[in-house]
C-alpha positions, 0 to 999 in steps of 0.5 A: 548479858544484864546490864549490871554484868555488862557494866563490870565488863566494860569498867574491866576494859578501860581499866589499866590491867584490862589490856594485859589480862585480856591479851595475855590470855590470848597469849596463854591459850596459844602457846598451850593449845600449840602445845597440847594439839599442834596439828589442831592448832594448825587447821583452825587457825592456819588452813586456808578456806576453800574459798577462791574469791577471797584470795585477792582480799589477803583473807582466806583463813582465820589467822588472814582474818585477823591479822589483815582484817580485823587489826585493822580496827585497832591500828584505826583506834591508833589513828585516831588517837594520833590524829587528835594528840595531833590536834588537840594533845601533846603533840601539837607543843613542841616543848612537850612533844619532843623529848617523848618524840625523839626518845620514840625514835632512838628506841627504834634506832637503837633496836634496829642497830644492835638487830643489824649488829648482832646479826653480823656478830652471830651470822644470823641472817634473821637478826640482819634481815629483821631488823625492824622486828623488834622496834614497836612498842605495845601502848596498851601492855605498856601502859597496863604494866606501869599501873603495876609500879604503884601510885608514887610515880610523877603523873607526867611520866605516863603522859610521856610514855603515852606519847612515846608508845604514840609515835612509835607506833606511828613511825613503826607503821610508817617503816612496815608500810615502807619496808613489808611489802615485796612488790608494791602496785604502783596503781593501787598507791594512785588509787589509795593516794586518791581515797585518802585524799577524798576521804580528807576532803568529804570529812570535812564537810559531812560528819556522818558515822557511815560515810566514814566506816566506807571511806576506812572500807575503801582505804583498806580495799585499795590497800590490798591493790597496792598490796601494802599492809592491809591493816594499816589502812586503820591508821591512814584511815584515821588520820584522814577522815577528821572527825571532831568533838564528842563523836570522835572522842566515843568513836575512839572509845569504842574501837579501843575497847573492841580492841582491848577485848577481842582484836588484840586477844585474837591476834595474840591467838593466832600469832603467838602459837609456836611451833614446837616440833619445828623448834630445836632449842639451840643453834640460830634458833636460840641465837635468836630467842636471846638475841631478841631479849637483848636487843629489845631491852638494851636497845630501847633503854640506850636509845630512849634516853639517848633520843631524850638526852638529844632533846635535853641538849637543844632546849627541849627537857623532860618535865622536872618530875621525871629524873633520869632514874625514873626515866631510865626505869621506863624505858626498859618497860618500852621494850614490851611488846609483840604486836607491831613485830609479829607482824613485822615478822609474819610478812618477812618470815612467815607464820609457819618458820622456826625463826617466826617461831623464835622471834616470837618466844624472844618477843614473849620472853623480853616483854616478860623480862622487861615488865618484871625488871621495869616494875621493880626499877620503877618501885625502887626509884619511886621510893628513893626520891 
């Protein structure tokens, strides 16, 4: 590829639309490709490789792959980026931090509620038993969409979403590392706790590109020990091996175009196709598909600016650019996302269930649903003010 193409490349990646067409056609090619050829879909994707060593790395087929392996670079991306919001962003003012912080976590609150709820409402034990499904937040989808509701909105309003998307990521993760596993190895967490303290202590002293790429490698083996989330390794890794300066900065750079461009396309390859043949439109499966779409929208609206009004009530208030129209408009675009709870969901449900399938077209559905009506809020409360 010549430079000149691989320039309009990368100018398409960093792009605010980049994240969503790159993603979304992953998306689309998985739900057609289960579609037309199921049983092909499956094999590729799905089948085990006859390989008995890599049993114990959690990767022995292209969706272990990509689910526990290569996510791994974009939760670093993540990592990274939370490690210098820490240090250097918003998130080191709490006058700043603090609305978007608390709006972050009544979002997830509210979710994980109205799931618990409407799991006892519809006796649907997946809506009861997956309620940390629906609490993430995709930044990159996000963020792409809002570029859609025009150039009138308040700048600050994406500084806000950012570090919303931030920490609900962060605490997100948190809740799966805490909740995913079924039996946690009390010798793999030693030995992670000791990697990570390690991997804290030589990046302080050593900045050098390869030490950290090991210590991330030995974070992710020791992950696996303990049988936590492999992936989350990424996000530990980062907010362990502080790196400073220009080097970071590129470093961030580079695994969020990676991510933007092949990580997060293959894992919407492998995790959005459904299984139609195992899906039967009505009964506790489309309890779920319009469960999902409910809880997600209703609940990150309520509990966002109900964390927000929180912070408003103790000093910390949105900046005056923001109204609570706009804000309101926001956080229904908050409810975009399937990338944190497919995983959710892959751990809890398996990739091969009908709920698993549900969950993921409720997800599907209420990204699409909120990105349409989140836009058109937005539009509309641009022009009003």
């Amino acid at each position: 590829m010549g430079t000149p193409s691989l320039g309009r490349l990368i100018r398409l990646i960093d792009h605010d639309y980049g994240a969503p067409l790159f993603i979304g056609g992953g998306v689309v090619v998985a739900l057609l490709w289960s579609a037309v050829s199921p049983s092909n879909y499956e094999t590729v994707t799905m089948n085990p490789w006859q390989r008995p060593h890599l049993d114990f790395t959690s990767v022995n087929s292209l969706h272990t792959l990509v689910v526990n392996g290569l996510m791994t670079v974009f939760f670093l991306a993540i990592g990274l980026e939370l490690s210098r919001e820490l240090r250097t962003g918003e998130l080191i003012r709490p006058a700043h931090a603090l609305p978007p912080v608390l709006g972050a976590v009544g979002g997830m609150a509210g979710t994980a509620v109205l799931s618990l709820l409407a799991g006892v409402l519809t006796h649907s034990a997946a809506l009861r038993h997956g309620w940390g499904v629906p609490m993430a937040t995709d930044i990159a989808f996000t963020l792409g969409v809002l570029a859609l509701a025009g150039r009138r909105l308040p700048p600050h309003l994406r500084i806000f979403l950012l570090t919303l998307a931030i920490a609900d990521d962060a605490f997100s993760v948190l809740v799966l590392a805490l909740t995913g596993a079924s039996h946690i190895r009390s010798s793999g967490v030693i030995a992670l706790i000791v990697v990570v303290a390690v991997a804290w202590w030589s990046s302080q002293r050593w900045r050098r590109s390869w030490l950290g790429v090991g210590l991330v490698v030995a974070i992710w083996i020791c992950s696996v020990w303990a049988n936590v989330e492999p992936p989350l390794a990424g996000v530990v890794g980062g907010l362990a091996i502080t790196f400073d300066g220009v080097f970071a900065l590129d470093l961030e750079r580079a695994l969020s175009r990676w991510s933007t461009a092949v990580v997060l396309p293959l894992f919407a390859l492998v995790s959005c196709g459904v299984h139609w043949q195992a899906l039967s439109l009505r009964g506790d499966v489309l309890t779920i598909i319009v469960a999902m779409v409910f809880i997600r929208i209703v609940g990150k609206v309520i509990g966002i600016t109900s964390g927000v009004s929180l912070a408003a009530l103790i000093g910390f208030h949105l900046h005056e650019s923001i109204s609570w129209r706009i804000l309101s408009a926001a956080a229904v675009l908050c409810a975009i996302g399937f990338t944190v709870p497919l995983l959710f969901a892959n751990q809890l449900f398996g990739p091969r269930s009908a709920t698993y399938g549900a969950i993921t077209l409720g997800l599907l559905g209420s990204s699409l649903i909120a990105a349409i009506l989140g836009v058109s809020l937005l539009r509309i409360g641009s022009r009003a003010e």
